[in-house]
mmJSON file of the N, C-alpha and C atoms, coordinates in Angstrom:
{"data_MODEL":{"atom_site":{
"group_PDB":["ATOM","ATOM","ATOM","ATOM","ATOM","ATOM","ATOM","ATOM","ATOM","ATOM","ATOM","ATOM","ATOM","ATOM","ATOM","ATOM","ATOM","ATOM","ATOM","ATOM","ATOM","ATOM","ATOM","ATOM","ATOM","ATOM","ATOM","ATOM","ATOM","ATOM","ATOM","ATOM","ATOM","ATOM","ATOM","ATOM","ATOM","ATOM","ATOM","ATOM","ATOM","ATOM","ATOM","ATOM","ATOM","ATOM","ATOM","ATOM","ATOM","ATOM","ATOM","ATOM","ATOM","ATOM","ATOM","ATOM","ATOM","ATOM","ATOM","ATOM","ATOM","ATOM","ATOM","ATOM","ATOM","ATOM","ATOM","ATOM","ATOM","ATOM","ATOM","ATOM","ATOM","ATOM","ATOM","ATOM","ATOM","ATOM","ATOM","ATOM","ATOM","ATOM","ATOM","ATOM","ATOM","ATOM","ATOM","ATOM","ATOM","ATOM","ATOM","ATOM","ATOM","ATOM","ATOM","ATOM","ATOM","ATOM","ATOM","ATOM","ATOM","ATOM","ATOM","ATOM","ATOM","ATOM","ATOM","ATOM","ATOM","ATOM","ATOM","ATOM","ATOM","ATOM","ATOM","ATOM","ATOM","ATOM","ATOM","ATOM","ATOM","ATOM","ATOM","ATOM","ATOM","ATOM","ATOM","ATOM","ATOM","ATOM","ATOM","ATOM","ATOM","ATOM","ATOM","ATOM","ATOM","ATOM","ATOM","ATOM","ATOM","ATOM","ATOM","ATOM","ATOM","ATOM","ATOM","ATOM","ATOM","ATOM","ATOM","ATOM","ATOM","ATOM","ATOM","ATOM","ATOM","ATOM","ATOM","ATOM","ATOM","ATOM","ATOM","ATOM","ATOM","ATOM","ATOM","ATOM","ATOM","ATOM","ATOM","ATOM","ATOM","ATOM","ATOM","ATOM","ATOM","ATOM","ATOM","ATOM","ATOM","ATOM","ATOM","ATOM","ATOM","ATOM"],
"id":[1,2,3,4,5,6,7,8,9,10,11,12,13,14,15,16,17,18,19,20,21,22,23,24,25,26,27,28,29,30,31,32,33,34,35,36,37,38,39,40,41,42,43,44,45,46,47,48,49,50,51,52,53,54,55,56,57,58,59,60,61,62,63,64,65,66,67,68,69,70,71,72,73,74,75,76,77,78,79,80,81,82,83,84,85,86,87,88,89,90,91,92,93,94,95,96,97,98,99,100,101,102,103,104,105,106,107,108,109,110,111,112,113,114,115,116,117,118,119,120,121,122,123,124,125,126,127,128,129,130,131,132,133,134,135,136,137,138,139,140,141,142,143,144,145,146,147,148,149,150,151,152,153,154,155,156,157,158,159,160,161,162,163,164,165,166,167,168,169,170,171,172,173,174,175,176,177,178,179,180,181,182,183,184,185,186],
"type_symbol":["N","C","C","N","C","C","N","C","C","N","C","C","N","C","C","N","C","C","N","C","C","N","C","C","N","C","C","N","C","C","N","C","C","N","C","C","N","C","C","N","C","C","N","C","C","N","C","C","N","C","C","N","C","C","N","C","C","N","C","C","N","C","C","N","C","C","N","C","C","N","C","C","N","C","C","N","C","C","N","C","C","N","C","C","N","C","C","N","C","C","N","C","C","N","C","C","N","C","C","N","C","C","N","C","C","N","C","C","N","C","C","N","C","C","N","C","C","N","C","C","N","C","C","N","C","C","N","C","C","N","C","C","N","C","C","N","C","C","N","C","C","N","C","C","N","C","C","N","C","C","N","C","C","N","C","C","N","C","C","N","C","C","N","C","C","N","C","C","N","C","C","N","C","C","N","C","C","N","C","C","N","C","C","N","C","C"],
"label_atom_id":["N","CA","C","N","CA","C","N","CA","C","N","CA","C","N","CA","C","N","CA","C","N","CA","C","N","CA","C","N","CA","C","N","CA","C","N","CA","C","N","CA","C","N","CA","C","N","CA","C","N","CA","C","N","CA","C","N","CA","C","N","CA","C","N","CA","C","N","CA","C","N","CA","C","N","CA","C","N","CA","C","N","CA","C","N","CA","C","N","CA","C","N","CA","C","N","CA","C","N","CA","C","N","CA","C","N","CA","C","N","CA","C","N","CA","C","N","CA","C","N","CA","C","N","CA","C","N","CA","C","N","CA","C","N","CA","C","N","CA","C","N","CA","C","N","CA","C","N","CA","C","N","CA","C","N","CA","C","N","CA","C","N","CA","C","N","CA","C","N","CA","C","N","CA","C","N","CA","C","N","CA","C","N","CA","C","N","CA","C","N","CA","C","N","CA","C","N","CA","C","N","CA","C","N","CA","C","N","CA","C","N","CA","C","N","CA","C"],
"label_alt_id":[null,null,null,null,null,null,null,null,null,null,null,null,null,null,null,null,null,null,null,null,null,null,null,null,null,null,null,null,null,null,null,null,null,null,null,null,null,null,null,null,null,null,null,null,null,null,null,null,null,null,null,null,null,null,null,null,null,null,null,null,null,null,null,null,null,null,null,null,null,null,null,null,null,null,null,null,null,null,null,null,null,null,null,null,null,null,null,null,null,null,null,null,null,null,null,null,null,null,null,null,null,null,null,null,null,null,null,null,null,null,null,null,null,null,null,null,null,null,null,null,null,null,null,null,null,null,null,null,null,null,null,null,null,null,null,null,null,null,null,null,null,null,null,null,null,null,null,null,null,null,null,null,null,null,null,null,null,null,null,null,null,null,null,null,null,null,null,null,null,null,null,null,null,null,null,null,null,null,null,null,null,null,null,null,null,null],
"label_comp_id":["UNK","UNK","UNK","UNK","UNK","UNK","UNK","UNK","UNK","UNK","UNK","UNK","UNK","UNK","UNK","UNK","UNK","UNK","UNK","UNK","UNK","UNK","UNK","UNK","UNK","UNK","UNK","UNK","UNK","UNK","UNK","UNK","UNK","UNK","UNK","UNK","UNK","UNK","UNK","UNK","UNK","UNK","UNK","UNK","UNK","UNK","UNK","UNK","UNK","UNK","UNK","UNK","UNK","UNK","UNK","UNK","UNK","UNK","UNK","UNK","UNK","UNK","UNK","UNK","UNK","UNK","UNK","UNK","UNK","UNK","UNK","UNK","UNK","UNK","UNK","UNK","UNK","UNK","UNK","UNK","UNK","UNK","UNK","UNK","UNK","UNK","UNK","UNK","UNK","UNK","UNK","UNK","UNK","UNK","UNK","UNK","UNK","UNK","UNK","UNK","UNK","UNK","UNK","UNK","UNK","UNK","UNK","UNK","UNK","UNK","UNK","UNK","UNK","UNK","UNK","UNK","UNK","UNK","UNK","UNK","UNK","UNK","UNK","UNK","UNK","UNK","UNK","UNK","UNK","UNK","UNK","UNK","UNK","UNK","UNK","UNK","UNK","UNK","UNK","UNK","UNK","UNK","UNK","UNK","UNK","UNK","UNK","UNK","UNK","UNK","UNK","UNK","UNK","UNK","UNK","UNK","UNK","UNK","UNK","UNK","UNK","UNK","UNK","UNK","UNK","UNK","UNK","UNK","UNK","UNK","UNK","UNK","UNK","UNK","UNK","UNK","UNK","UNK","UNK","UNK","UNK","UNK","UNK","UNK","UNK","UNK"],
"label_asym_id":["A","A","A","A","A","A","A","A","A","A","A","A","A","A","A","A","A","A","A","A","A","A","A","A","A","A","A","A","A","A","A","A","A","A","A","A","A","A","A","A","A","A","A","A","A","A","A","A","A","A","A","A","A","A","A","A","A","A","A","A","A","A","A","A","A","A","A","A","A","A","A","A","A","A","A","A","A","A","A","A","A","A","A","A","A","A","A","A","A","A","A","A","A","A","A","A","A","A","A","A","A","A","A","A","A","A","A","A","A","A","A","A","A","A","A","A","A","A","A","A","A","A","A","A","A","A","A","A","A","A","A","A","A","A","A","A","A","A","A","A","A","A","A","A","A","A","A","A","A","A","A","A","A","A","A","A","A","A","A","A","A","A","A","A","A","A","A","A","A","A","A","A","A","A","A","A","A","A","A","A","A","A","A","A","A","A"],
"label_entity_id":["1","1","1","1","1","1","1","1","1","1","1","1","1","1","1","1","1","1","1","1","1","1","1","1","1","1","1","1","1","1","1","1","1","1","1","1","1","1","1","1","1","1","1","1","1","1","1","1","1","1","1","1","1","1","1","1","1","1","1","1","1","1","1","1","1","1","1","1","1","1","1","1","1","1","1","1","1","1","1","1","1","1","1","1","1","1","1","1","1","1","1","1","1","1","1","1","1","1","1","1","1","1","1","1","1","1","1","1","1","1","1","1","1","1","1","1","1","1","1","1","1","1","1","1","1","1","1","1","1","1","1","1","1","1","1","1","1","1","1","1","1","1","1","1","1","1","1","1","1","1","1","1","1","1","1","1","1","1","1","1","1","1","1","1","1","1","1","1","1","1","1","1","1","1","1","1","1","1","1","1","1","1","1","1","1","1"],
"label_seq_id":[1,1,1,2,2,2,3,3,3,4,4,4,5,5,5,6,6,6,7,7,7,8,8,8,9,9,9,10,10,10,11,11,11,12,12,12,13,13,13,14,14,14,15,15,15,16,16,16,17,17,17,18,18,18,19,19,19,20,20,20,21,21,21,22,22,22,23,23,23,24,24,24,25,25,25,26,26,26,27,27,27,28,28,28,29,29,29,30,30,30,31,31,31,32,32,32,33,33,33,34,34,34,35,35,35,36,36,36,37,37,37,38,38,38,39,39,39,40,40,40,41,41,41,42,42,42,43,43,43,44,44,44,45,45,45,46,46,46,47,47,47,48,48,48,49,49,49,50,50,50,51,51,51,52,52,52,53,53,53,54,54,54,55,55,55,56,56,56,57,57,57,58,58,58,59,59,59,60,60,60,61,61,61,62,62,62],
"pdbx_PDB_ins_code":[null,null,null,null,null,null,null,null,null,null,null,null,null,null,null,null,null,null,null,null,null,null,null,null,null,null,null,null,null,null,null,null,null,null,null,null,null,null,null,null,null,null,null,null,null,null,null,null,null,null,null,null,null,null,null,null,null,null,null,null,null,null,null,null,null,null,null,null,null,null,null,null,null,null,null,null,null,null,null,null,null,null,null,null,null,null,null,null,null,null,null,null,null,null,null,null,null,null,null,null,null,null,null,null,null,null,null,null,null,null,null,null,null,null,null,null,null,null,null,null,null,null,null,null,null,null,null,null,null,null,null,null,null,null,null,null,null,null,null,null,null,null,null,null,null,null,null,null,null,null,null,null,null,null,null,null,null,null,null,null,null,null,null,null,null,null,null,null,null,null,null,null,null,null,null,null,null,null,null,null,null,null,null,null,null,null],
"Cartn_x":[3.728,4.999,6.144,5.846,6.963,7.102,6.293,6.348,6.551,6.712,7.003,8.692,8.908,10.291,11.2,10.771,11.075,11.235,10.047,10.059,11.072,11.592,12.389,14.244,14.207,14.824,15.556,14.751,14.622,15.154,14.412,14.992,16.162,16.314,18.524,19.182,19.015,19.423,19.79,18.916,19.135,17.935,18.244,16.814,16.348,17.288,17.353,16.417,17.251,16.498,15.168,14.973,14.056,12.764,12.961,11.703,11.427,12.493,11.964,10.928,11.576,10.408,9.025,8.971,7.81,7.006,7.722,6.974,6.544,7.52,6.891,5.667,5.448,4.154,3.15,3.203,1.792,1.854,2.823,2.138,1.836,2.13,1.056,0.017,-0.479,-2.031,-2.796,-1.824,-1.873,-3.002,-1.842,-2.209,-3.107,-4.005,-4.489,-6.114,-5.177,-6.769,-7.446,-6.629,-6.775,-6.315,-7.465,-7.276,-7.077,-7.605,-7.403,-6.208,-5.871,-4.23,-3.187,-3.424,-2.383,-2.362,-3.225,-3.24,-2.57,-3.238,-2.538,-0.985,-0.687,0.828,1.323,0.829,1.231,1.521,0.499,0.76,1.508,1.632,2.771,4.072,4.255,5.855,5.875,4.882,5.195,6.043,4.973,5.475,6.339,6.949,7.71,9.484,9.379,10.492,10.659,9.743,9.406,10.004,9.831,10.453,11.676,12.547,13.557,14.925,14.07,14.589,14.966,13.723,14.175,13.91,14.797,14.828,13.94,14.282,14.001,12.578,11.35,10.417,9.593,8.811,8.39,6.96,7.365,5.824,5.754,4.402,4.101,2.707,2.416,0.715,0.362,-0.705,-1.544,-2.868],
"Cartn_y":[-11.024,-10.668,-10.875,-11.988,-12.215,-11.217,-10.711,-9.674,-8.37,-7.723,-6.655,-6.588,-8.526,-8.405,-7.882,-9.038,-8.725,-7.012,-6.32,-4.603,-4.135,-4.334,-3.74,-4.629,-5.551,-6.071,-5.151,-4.97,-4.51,-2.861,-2.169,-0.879,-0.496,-1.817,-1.725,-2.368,-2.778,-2.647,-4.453,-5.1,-6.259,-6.976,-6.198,-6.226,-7.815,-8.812,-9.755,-10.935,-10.609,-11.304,-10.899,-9.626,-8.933,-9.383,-8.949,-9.695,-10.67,-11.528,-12.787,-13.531,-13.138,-12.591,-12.218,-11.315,-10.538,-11.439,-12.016,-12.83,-14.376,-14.825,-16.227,-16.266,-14.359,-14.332,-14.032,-13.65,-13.299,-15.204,-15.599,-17.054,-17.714,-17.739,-18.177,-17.58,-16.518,-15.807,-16.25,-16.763,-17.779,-18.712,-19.351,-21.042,-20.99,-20.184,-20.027,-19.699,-18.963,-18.426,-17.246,-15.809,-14.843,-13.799,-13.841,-13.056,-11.663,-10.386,-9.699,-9.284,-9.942,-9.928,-9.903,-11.035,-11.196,-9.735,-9.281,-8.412,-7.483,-7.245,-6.007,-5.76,-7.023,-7.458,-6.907,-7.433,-7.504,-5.733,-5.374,-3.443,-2.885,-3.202,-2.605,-3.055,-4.144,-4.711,-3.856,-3.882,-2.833,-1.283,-0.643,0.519,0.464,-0.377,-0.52,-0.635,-1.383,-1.302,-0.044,0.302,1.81,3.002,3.066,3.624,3.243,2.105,1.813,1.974,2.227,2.695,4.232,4.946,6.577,6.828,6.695,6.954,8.403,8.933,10.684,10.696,9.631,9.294,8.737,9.096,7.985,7.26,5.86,4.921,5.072,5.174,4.978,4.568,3.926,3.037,3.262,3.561,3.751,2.824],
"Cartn_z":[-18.313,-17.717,-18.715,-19.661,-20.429,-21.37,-22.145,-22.95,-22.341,-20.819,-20.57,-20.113,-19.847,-19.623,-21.559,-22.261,-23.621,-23.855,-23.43,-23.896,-22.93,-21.947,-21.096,-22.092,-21.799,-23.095,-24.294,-24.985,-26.394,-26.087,-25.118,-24.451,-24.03,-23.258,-22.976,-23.831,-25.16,-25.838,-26.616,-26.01,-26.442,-27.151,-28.37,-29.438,-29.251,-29.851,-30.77,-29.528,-28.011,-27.18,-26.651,-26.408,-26.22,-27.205,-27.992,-29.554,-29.336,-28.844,-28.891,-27.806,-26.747,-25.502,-25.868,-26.541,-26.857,-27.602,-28.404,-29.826,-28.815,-28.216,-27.232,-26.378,-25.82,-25.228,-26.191,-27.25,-28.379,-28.825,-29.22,-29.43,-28.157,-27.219,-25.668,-26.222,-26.157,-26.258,-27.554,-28.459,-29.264,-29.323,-28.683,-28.289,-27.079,-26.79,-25.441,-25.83,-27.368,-28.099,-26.976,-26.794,-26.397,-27.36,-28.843,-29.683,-29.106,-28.444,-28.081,-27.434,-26.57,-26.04,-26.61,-27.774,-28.778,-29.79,-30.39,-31.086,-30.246,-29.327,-28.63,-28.249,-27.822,-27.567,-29.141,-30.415,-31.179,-31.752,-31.493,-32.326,-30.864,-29.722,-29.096,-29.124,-29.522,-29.686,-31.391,-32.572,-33.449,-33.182,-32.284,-31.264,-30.595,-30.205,-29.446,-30.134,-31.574,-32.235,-32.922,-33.061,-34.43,-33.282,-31.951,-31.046,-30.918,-30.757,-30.274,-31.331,-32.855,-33.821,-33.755,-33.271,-33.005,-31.162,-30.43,-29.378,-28.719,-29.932,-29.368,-29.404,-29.474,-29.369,-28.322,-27.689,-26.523,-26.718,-26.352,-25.911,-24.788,-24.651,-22.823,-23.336,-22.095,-22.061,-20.671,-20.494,-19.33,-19.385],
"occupancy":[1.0,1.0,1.0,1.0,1.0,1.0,1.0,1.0,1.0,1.0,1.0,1.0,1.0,1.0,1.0,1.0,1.0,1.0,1.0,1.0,1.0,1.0,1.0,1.0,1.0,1.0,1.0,1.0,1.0,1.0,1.0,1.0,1.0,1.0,1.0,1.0,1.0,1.0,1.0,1.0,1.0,1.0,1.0,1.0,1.0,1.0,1.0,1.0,1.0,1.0,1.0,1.0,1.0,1.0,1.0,1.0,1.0,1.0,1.0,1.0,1.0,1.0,1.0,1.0,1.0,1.0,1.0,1.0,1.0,1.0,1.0,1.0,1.0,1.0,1.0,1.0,1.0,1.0,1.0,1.0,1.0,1.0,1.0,1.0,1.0,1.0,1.0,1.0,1.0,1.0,1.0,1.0,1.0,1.0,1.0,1.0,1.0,1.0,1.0,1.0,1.0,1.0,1.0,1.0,1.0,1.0,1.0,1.0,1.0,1.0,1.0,1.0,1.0,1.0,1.0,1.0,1.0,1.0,1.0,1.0,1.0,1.0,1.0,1.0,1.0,1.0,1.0,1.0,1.0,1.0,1.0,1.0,1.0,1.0,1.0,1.0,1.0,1.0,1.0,1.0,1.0,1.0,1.0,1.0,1.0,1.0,1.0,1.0,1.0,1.0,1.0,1.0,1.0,1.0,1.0,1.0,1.0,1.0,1.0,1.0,1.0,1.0,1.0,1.0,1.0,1.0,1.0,1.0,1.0,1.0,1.0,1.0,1.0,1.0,1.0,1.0,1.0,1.0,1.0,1.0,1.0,1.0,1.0,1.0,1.0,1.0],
"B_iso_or_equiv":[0.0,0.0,0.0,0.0,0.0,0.0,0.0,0.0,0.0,0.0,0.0,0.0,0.0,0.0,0.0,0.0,0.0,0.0,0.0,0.0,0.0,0.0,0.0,0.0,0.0,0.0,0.0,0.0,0.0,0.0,0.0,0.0,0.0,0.0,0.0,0.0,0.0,0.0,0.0,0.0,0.0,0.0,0.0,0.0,0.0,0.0,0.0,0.0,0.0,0.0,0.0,0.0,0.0,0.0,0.0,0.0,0.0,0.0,0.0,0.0,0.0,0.0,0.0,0.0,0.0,0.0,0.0,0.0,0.0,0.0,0.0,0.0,0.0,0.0,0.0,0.0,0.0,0.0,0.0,0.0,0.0,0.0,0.0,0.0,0.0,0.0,0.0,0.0,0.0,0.0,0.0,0.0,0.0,0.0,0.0,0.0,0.0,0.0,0.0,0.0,0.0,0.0,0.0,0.0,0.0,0.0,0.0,0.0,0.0,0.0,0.0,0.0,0.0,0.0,0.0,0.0,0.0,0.0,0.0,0.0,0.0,0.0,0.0,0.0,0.0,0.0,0.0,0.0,0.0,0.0,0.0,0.0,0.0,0.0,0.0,0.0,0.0,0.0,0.0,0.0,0.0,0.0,0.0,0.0,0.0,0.0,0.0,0.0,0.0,0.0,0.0,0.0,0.0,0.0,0.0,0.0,0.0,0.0,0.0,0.0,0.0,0.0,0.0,0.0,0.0,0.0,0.0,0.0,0.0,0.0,0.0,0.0,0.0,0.0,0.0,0.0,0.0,0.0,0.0,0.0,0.0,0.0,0.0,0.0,0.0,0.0],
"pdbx_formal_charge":[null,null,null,null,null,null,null,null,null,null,null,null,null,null,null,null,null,null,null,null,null,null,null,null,null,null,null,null,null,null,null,null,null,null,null,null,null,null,null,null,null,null,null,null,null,null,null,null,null,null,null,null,null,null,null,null,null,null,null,null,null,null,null,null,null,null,null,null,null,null,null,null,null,null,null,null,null,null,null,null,null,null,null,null,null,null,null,null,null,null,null,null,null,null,null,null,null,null,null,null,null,null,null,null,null,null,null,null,null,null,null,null,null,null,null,null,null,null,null,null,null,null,null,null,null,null,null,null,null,null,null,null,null,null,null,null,null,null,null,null,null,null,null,null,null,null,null,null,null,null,null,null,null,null,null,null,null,null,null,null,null,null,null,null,null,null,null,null,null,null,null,null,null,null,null,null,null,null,null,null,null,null,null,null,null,null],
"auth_seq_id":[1,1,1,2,2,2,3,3,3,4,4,4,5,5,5,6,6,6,7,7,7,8,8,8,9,9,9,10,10,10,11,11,11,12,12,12,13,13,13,14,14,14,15,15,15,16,16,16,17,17,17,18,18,18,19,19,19,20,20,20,21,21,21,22,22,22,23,23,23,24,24,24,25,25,25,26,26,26,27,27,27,28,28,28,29,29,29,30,30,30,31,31,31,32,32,32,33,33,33,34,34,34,35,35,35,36,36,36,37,37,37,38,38,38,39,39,39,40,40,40,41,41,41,42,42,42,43,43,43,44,44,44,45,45,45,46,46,46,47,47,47,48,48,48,49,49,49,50,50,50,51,51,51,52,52,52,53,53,53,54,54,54,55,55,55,56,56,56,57,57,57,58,58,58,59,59,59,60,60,60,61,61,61,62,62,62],
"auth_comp_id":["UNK","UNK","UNK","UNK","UNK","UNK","UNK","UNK","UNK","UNK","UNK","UNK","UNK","UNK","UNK","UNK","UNK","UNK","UNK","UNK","UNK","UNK","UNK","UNK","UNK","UNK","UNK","UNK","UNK","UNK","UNK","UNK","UNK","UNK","UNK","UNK","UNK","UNK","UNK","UNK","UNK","UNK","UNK","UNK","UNK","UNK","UNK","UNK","UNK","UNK","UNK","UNK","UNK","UNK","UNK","UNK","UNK","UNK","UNK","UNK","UNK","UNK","UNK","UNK","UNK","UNK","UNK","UNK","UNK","UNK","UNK","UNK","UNK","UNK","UNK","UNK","UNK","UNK","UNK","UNK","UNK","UNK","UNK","UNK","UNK","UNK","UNK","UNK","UNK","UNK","UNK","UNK","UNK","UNK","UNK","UNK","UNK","UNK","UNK","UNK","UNK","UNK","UNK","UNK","UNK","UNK","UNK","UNK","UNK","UNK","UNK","UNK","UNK","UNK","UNK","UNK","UNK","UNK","UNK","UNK","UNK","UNK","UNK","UNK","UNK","UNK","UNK","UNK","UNK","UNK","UNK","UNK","UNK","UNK","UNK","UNK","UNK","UNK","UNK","UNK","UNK","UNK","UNK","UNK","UNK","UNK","UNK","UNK","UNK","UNK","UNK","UNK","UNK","UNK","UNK","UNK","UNK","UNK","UNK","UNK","UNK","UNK","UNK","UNK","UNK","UNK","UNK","UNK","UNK","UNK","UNK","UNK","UNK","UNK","UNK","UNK","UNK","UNK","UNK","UNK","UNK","UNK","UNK","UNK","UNK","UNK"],
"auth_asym_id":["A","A","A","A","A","A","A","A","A","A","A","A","A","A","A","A","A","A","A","A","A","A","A","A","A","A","A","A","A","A","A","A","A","A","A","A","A","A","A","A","A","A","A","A","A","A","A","A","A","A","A","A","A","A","A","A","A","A","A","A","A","A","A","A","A","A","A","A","A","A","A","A","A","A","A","A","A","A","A","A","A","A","A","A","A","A","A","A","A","A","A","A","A","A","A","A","A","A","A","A","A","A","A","A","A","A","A","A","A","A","A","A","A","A","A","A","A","A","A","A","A","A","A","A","A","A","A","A","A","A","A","A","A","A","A","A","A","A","A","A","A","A","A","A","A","A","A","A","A","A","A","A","A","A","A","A","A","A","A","A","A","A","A","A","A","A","A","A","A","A","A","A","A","A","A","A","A","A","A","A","A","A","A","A","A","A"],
"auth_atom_id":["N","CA","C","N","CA","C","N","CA","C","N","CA","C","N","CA","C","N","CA","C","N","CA","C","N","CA","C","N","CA","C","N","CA","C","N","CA","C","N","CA","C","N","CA","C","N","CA","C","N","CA","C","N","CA","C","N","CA","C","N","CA","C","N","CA","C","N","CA","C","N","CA","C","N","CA","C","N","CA","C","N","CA","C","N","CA","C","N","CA","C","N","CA","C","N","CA","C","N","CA","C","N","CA","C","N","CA","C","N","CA","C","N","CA","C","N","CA","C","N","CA","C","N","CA","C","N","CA","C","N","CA","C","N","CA","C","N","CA","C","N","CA","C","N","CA","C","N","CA","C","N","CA","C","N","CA","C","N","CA","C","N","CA","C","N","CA","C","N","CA","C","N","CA","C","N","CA","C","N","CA","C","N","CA","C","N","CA","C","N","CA","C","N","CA","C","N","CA","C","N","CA","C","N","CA","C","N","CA","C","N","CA","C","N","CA","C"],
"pdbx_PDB_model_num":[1,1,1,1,1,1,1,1,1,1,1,1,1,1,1,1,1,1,1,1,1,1,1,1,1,1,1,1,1,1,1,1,1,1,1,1,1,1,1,1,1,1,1,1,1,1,1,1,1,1,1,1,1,1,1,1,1,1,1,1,1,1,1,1,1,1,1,1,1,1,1,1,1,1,1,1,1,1,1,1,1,1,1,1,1,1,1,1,1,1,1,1,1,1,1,1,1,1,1,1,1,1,1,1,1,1,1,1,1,1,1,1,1,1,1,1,1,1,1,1,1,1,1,1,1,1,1,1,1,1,1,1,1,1,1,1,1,1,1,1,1,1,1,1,1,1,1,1,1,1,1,1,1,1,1,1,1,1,1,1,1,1,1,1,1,1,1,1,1,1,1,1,1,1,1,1,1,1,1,1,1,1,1,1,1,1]
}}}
């Protein structure tokens, strides 16, 4: 949940808090030792800035 609040975040326009969100739940998945989660968190918060850089772009996940 914390990392989808962070991406909603980062979308209206409040990068700096947003990221940071994002980055507090990949180290939970961390420290939890849920390699998979973390990675994944990790190449969509990638996608997710690389988008928020060019708007005229869309992420979506299903």
């Amino acid at each position: 949940m914390l990392f989808y609040q962070g991406w909603v975040k980062i979308i209206s326009g409040s990068l700096e808090t947003g990221k940071q969100n994002c980055e507090q739940a990949i180290s939970i998945f961390r420290i939890l030792k849920q390699p998979g989660s973390q990675q994944a968190c990790e190449e969509m918060l990638r996608g997710i800035l690389i988008n928020q850089e060019n708007p005229n772009n869309w992420f979506v996940f299903s």
